[in-house]
mmCIF file of the N, C-alpha and C atoms, coordinates in Angstrom:
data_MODEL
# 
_entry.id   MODEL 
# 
loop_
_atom_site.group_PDB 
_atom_site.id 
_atom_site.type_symbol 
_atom_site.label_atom_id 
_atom_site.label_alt_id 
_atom_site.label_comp_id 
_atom_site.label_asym_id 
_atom_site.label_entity_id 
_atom_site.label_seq_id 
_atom_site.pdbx_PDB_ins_code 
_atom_site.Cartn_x 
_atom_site.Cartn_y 
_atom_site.Cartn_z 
_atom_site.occupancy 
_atom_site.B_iso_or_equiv 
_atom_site.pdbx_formal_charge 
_atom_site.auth_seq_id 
_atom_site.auth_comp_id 
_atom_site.auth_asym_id 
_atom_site.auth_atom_id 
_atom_site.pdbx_PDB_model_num 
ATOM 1   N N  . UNK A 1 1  ? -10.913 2.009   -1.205  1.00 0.00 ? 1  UNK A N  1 
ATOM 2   C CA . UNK A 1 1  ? -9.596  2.113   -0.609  1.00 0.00 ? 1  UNK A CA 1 
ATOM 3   C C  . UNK A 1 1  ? -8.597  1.409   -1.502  1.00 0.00 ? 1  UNK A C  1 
ATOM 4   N N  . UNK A 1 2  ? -7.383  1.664   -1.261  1.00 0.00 ? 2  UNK A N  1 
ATOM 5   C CA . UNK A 1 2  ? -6.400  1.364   -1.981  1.00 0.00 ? 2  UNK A CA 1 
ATOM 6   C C  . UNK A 1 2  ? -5.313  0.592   -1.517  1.00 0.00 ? 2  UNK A C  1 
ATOM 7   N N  . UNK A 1 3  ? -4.600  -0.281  -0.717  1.00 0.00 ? 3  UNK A N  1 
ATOM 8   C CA . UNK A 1 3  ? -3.362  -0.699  -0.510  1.00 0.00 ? 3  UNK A CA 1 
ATOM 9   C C  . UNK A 1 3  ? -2.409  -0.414  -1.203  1.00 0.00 ? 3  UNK A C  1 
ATOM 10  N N  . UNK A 1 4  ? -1.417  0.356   -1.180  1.00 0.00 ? 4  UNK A N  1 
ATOM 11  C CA . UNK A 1 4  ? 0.389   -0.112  -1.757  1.00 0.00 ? 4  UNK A CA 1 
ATOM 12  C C  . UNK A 1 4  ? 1.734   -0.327  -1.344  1.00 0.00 ? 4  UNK A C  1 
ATOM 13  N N  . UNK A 1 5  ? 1.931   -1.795  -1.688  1.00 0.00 ? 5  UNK A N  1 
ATOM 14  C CA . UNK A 1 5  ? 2.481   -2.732  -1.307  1.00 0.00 ? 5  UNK A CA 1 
ATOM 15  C C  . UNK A 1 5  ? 3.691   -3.373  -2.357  1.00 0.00 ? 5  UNK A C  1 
ATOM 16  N N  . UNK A 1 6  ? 4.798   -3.685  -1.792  1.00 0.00 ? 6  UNK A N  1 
ATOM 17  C CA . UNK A 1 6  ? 5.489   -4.728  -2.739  1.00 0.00 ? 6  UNK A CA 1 
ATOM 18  C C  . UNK A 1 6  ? 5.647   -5.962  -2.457  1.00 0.00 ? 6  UNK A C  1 
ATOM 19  N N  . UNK A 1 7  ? 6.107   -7.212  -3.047  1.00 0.00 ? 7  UNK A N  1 
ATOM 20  C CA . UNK A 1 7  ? 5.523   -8.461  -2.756  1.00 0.00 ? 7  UNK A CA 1 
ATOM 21  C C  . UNK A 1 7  ? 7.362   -9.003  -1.506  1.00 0.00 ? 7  UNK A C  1 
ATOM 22  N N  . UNK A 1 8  ? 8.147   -7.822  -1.765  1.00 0.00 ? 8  UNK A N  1 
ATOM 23  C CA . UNK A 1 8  ? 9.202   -8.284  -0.838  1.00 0.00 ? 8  UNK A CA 1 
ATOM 24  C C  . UNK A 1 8  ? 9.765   -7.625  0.637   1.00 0.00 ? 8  UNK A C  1 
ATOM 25  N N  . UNK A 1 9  ? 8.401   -6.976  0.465   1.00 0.00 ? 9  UNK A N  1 
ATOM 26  C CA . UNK A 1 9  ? 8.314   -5.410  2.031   1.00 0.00 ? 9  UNK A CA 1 
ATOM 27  C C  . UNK A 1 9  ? 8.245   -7.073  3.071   1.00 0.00 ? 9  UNK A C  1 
ATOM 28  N N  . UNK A 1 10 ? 8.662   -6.558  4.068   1.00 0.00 ? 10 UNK A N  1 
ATOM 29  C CA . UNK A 1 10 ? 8.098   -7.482  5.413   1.00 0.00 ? 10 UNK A CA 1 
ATOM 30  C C  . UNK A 1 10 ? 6.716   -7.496  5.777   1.00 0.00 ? 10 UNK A C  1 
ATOM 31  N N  . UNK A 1 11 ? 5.896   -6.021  5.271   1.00 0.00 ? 11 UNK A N  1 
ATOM 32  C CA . UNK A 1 11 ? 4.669   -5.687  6.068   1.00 0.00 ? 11 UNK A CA 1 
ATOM 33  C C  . UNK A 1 11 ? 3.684   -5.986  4.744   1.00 0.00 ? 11 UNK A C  1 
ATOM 34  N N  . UNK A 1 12 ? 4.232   -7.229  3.966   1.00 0.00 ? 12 UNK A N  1 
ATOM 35  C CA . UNK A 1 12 ? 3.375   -7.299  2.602   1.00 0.00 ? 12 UNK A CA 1 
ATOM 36  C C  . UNK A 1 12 ? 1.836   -8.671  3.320   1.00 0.00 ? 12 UNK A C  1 
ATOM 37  N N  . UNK A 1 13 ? 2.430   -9.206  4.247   1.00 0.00 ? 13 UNK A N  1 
ATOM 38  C CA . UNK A 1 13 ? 1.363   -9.911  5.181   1.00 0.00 ? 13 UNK A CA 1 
ATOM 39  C C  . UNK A 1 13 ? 0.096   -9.087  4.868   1.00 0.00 ? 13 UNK A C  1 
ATOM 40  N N  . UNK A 1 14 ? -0.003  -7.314  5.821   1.00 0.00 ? 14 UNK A N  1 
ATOM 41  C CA . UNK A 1 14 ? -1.210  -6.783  5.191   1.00 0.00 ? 14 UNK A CA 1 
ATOM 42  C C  . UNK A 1 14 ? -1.935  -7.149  4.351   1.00 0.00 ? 14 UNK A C  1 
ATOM 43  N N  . UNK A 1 15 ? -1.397  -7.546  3.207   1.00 0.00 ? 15 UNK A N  1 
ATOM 44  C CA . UNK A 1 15 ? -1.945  -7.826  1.978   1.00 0.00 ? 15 UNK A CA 1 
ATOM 45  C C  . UNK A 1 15 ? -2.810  -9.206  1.774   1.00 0.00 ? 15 UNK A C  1 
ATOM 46  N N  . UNK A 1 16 ? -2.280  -10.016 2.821   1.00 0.00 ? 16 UNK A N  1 
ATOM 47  C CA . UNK A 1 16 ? -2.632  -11.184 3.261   1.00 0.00 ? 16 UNK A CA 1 
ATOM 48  C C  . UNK A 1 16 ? -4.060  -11.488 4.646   1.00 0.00 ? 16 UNK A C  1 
ATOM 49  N N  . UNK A 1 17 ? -3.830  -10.351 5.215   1.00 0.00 ? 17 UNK A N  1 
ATOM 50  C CA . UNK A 1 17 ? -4.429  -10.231 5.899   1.00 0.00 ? 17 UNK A CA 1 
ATOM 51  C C  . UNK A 1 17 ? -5.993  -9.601  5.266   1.00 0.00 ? 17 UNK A C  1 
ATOM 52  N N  . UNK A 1 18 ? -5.603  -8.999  4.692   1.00 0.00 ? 18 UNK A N  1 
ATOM 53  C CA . UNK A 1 18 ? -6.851  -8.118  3.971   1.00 0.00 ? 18 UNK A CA 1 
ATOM 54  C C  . UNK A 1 18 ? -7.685  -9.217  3.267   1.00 0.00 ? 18 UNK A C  1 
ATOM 55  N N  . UNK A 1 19 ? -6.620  -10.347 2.394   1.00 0.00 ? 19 UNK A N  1 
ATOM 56  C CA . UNK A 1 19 ? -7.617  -11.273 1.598   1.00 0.00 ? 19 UNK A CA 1 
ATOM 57  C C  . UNK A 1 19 ? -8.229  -11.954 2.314   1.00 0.00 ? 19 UNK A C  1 
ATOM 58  N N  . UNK A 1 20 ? -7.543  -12.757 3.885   1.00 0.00 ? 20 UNK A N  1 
ATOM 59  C CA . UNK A 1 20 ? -8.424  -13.180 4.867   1.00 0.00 ? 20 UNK A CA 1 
ATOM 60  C C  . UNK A 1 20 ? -9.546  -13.267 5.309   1.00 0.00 ? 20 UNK A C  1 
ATOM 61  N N  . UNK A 1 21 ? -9.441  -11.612 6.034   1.00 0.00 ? 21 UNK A N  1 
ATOM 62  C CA . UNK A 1 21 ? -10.704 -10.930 6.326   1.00 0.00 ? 21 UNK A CA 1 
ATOM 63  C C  . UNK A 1 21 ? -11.672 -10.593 5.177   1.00 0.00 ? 21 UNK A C  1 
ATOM 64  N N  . UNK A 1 22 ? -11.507 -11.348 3.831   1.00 0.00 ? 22 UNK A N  1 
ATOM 65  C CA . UNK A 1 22 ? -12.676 -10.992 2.702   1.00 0.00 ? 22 UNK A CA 1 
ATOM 66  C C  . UNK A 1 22 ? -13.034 -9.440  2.217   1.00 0.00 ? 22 UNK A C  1 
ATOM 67  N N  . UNK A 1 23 ? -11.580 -8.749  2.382   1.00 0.00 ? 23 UNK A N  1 
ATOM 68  C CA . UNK A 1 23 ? -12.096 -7.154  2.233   1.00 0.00 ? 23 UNK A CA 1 
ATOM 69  C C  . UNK A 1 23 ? -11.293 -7.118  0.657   1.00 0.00 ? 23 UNK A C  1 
ATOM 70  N N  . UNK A 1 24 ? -11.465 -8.290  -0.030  1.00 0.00 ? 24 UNK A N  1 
ATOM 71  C CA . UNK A 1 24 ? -10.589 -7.757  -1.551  1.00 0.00 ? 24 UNK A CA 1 
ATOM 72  C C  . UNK A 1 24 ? -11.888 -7.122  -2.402  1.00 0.00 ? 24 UNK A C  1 
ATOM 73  N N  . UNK A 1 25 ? -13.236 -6.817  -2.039  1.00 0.00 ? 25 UNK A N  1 
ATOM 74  C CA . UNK A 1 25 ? -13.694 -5.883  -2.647  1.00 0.00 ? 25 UNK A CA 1 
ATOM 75  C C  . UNK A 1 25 ? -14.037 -5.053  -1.828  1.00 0.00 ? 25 UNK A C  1 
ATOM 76  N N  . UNK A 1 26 ? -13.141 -4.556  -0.812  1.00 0.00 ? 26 UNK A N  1 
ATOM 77  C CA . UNK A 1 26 ? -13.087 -2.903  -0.742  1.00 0.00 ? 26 UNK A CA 1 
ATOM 78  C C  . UNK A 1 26 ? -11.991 -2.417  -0.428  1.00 0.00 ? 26 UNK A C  1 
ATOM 79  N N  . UNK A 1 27 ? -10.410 -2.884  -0.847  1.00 0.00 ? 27 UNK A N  1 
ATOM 80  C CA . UNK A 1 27 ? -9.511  -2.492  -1.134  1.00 0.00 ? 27 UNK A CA 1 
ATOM 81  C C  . UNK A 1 27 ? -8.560  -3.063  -2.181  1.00 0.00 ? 27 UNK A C  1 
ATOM 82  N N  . UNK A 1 28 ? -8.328  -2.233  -3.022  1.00 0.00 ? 28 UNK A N  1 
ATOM 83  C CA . UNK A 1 28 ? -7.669  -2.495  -4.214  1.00 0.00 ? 28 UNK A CA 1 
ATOM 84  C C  . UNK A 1 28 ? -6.388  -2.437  -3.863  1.00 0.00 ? 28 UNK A C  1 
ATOM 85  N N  . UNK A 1 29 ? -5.439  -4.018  -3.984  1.00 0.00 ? 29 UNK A N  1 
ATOM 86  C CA . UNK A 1 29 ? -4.231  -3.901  -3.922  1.00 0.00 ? 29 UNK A CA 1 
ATOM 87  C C  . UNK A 1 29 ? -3.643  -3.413  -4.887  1.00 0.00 ? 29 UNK A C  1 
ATOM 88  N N  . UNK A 1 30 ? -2.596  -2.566  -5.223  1.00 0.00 ? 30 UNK A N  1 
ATOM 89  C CA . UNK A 1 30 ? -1.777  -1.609  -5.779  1.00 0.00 ? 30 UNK A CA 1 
ATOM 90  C C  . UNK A 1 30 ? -0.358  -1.946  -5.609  1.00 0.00 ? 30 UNK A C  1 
ATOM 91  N N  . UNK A 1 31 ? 0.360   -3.210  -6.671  1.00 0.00 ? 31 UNK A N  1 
ATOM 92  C CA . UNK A 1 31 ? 1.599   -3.572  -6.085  1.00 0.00 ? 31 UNK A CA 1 
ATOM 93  C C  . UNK A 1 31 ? 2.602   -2.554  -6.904  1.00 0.00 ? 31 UNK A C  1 
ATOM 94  N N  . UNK A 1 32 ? 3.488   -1.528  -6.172  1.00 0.00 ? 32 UNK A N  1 
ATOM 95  C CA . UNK A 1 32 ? 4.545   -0.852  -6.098  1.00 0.00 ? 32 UNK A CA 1 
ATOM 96  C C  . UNK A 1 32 ? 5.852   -0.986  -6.552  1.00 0.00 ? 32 UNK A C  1 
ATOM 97  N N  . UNK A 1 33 ? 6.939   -0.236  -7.152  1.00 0.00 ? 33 UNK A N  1 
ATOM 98  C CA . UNK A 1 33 ? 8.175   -0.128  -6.810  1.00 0.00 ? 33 UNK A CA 1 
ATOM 99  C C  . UNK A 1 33 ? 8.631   0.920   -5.975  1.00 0.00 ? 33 UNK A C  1 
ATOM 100 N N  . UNK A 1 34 ? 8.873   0.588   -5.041  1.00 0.00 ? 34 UNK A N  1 
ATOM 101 C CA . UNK A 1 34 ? 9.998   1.789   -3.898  1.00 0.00 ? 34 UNK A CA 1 
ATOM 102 C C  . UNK A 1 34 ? 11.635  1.801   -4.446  1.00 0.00 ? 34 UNK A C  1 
ATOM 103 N N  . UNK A 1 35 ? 12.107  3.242   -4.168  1.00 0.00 ? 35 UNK A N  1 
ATOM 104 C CA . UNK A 1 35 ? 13.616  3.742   -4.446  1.00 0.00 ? 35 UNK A CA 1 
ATOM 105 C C  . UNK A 1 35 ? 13.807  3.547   -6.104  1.00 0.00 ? 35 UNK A C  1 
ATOM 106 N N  . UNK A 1 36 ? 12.322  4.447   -6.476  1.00 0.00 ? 36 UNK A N  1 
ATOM 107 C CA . UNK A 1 36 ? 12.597  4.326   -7.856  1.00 0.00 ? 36 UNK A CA 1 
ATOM 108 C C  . UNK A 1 36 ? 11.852  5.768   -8.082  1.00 0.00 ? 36 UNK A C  1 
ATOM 109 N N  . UNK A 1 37 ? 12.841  6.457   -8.348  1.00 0.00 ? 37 UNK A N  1 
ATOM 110 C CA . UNK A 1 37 ? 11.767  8.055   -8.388  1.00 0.00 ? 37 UNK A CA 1 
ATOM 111 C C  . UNK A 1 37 ? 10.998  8.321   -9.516  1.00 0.00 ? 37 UNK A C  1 
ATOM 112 N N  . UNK A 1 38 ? 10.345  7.288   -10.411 1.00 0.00 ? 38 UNK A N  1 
ATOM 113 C CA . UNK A 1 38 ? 9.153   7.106   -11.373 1.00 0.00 ? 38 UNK A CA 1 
ATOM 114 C C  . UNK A 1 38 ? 8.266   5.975   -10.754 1.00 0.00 ? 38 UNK A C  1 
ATOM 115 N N  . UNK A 1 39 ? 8.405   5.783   -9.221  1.00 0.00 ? 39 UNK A N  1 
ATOM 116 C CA . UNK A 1 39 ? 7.151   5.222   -8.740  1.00 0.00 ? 39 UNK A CA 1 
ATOM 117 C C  . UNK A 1 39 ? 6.321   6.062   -8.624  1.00 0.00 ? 39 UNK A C  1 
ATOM 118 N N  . UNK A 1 40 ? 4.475   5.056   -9.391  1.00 0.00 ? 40 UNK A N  1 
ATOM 119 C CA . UNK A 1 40 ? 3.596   5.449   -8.734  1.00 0.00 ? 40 UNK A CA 1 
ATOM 120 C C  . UNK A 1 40 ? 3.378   5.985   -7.481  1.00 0.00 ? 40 UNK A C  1 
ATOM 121 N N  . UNK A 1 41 ? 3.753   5.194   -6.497  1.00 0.00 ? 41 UNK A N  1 
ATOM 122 C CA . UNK A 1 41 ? 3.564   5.401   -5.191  1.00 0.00 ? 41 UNK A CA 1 
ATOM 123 C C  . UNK A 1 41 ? 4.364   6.791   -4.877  1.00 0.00 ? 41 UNK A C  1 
ATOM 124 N N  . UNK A 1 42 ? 4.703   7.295   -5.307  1.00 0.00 ? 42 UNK A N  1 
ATOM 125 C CA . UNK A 1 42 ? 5.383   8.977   -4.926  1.00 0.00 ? 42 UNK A CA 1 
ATOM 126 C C  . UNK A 1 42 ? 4.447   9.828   -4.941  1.00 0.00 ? 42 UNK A C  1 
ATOM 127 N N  . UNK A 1 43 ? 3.418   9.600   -6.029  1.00 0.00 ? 43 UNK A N  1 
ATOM 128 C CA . UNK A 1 43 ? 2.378   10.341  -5.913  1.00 0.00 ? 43 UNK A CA 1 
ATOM 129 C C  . UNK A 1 43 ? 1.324   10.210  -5.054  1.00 0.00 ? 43 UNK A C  1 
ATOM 130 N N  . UNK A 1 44 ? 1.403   9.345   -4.499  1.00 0.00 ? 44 UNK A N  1 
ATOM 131 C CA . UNK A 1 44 ? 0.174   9.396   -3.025  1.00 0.00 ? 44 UNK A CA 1 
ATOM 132 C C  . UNK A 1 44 ? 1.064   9.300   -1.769  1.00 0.00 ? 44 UNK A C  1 
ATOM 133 N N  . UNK A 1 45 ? 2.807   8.904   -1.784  1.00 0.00 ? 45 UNK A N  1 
ATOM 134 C CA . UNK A 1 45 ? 3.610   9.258   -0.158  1.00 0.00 ? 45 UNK A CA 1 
ATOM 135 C C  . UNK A 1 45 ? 4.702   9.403   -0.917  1.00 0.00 ? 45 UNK A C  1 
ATOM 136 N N  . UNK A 1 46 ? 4.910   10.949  -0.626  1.00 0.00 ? 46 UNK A N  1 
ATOM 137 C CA . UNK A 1 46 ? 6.308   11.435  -0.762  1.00 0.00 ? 46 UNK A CA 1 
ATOM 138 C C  . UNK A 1 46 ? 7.616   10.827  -0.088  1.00 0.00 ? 46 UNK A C  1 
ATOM 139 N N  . UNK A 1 47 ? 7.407   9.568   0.373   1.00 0.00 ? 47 UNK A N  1 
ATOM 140 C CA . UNK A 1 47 ? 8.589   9.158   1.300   1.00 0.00 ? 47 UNK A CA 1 
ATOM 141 C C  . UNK A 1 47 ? 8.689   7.956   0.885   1.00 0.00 ? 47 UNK A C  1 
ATOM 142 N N  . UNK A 1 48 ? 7.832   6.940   0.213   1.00 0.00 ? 48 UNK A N  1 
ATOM 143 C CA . UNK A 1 48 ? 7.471   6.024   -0.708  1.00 0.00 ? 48 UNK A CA 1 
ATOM 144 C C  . UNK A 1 48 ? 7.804   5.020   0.193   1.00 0.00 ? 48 UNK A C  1 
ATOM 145 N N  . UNK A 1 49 ? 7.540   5.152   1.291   1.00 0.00 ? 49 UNK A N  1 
ATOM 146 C CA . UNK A 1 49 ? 6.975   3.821   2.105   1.00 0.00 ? 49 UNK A CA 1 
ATOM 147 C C  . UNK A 1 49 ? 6.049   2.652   1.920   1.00 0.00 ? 49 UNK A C  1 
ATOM 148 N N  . UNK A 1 50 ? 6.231   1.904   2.180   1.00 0.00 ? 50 UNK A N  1 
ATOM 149 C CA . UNK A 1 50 ? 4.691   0.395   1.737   1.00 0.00 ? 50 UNK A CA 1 
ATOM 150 C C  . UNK A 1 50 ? 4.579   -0.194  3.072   1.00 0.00 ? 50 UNK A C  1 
ATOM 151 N N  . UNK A 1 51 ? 3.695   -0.713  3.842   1.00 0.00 ? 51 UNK A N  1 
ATOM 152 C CA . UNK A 1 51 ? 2.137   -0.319  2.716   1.00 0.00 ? 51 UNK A CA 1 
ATOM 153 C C  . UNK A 1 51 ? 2.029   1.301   3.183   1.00 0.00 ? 51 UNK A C  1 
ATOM 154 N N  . UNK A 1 52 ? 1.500   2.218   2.361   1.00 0.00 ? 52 UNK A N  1 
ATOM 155 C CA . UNK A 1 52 ? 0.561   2.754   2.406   1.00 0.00 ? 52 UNK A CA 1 
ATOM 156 C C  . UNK A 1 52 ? -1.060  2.749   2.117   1.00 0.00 ? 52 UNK A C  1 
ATOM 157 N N  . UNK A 1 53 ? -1.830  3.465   3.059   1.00 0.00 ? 53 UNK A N  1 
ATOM 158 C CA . UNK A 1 53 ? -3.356  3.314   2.684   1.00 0.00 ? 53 UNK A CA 1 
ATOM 159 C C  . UNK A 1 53 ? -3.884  4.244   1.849   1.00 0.00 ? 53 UNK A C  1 
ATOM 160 N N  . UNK A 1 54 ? -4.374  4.290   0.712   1.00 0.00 ? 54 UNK A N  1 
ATOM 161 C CA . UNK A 1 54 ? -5.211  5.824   0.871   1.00 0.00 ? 54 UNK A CA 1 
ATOM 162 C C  . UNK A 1 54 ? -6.709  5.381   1.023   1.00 0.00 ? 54 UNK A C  1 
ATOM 163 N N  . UNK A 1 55 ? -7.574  6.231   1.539   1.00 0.00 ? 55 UNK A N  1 
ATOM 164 C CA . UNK A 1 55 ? -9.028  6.025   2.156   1.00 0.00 ? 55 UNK A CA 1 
ATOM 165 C C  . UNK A 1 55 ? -9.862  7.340   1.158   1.00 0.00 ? 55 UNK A C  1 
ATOM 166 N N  . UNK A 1 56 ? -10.577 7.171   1.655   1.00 0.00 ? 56 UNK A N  1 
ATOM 167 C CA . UNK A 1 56 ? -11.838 8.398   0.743   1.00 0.00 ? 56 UNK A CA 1 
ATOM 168 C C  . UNK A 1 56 ? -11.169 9.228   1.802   1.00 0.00 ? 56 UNK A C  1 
ATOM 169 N N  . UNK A 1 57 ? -10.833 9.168   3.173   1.00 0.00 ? 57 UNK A N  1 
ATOM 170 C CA . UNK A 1 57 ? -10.231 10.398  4.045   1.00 0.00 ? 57 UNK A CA 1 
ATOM 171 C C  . UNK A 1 57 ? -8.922  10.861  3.635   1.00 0.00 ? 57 UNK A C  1 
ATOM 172 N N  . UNK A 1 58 ? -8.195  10.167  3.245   1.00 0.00 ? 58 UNK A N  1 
ATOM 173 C CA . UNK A 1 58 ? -6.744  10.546  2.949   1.00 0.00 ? 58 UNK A CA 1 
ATOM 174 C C  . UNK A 1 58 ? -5.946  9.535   2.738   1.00 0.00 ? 58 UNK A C  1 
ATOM 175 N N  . UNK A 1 59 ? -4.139  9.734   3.101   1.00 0.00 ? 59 UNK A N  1 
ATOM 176 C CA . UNK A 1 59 ? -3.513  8.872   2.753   1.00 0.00 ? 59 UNK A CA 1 
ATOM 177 C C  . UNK A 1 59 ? -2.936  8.347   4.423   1.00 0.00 ? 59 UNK A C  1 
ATOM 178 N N  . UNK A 1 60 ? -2.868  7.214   4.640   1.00 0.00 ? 60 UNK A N  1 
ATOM 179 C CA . UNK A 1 60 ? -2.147  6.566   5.650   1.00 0.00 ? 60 UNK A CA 1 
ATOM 180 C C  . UNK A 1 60 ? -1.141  5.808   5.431   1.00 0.00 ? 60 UNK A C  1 
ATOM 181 N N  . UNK A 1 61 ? 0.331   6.097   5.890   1.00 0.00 ? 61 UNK A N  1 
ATOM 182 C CA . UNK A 1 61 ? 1.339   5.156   5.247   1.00 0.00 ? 61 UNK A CA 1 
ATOM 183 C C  . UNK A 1 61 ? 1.934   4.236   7.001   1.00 0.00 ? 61 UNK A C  1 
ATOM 184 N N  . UNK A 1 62 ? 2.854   3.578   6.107   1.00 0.00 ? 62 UNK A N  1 
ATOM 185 C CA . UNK A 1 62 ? 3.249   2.621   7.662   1.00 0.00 ? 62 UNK A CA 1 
ATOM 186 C C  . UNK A 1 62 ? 4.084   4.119   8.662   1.00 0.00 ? 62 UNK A C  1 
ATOM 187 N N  . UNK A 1 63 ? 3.945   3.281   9.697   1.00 0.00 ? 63 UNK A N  1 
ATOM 188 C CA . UNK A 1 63 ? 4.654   4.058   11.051  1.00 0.00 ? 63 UNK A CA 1 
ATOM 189 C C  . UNK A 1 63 ? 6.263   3.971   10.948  1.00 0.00 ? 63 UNK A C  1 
ATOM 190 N N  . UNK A 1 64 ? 6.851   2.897   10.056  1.00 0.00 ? 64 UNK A N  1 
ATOM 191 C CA . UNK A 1 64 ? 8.390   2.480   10.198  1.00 0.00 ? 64 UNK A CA 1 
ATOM 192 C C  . UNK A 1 64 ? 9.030   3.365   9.345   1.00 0.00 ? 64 UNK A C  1 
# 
């Protein structure tokens, strides 16, 4: 799995949360630029929201 995240989103906690719970080897944080239309992150959410997830199932981005 993948996290992407920037270090000044509100919902960058996730990122915090994840190291917590000891899951930094099974999701790779992926830190982002949003409102930059040569972000990475365009290519996995066309709306370039953070965090987004992607999973071996697909992509999950935030609800906001």
């Amino acid at each position: 799995m993948r996290l992407f995240y920037t270090s000044n989103s509100p919902y960058a906690r996730i990122g915090v949360t994840t190291l917590e719970l000891n899951l930094g080897k099974q999701v790779q944080m992926q830190k982002v630029t949003v409102r930059d239309p040569n972000s990475y992150l365009l290519n996995y959410n066309p709306t370039g929201k953070v965090p987004t997830l992607e999973t071996n199932d697909g992509i999950y981005d935030t609800l906001s």
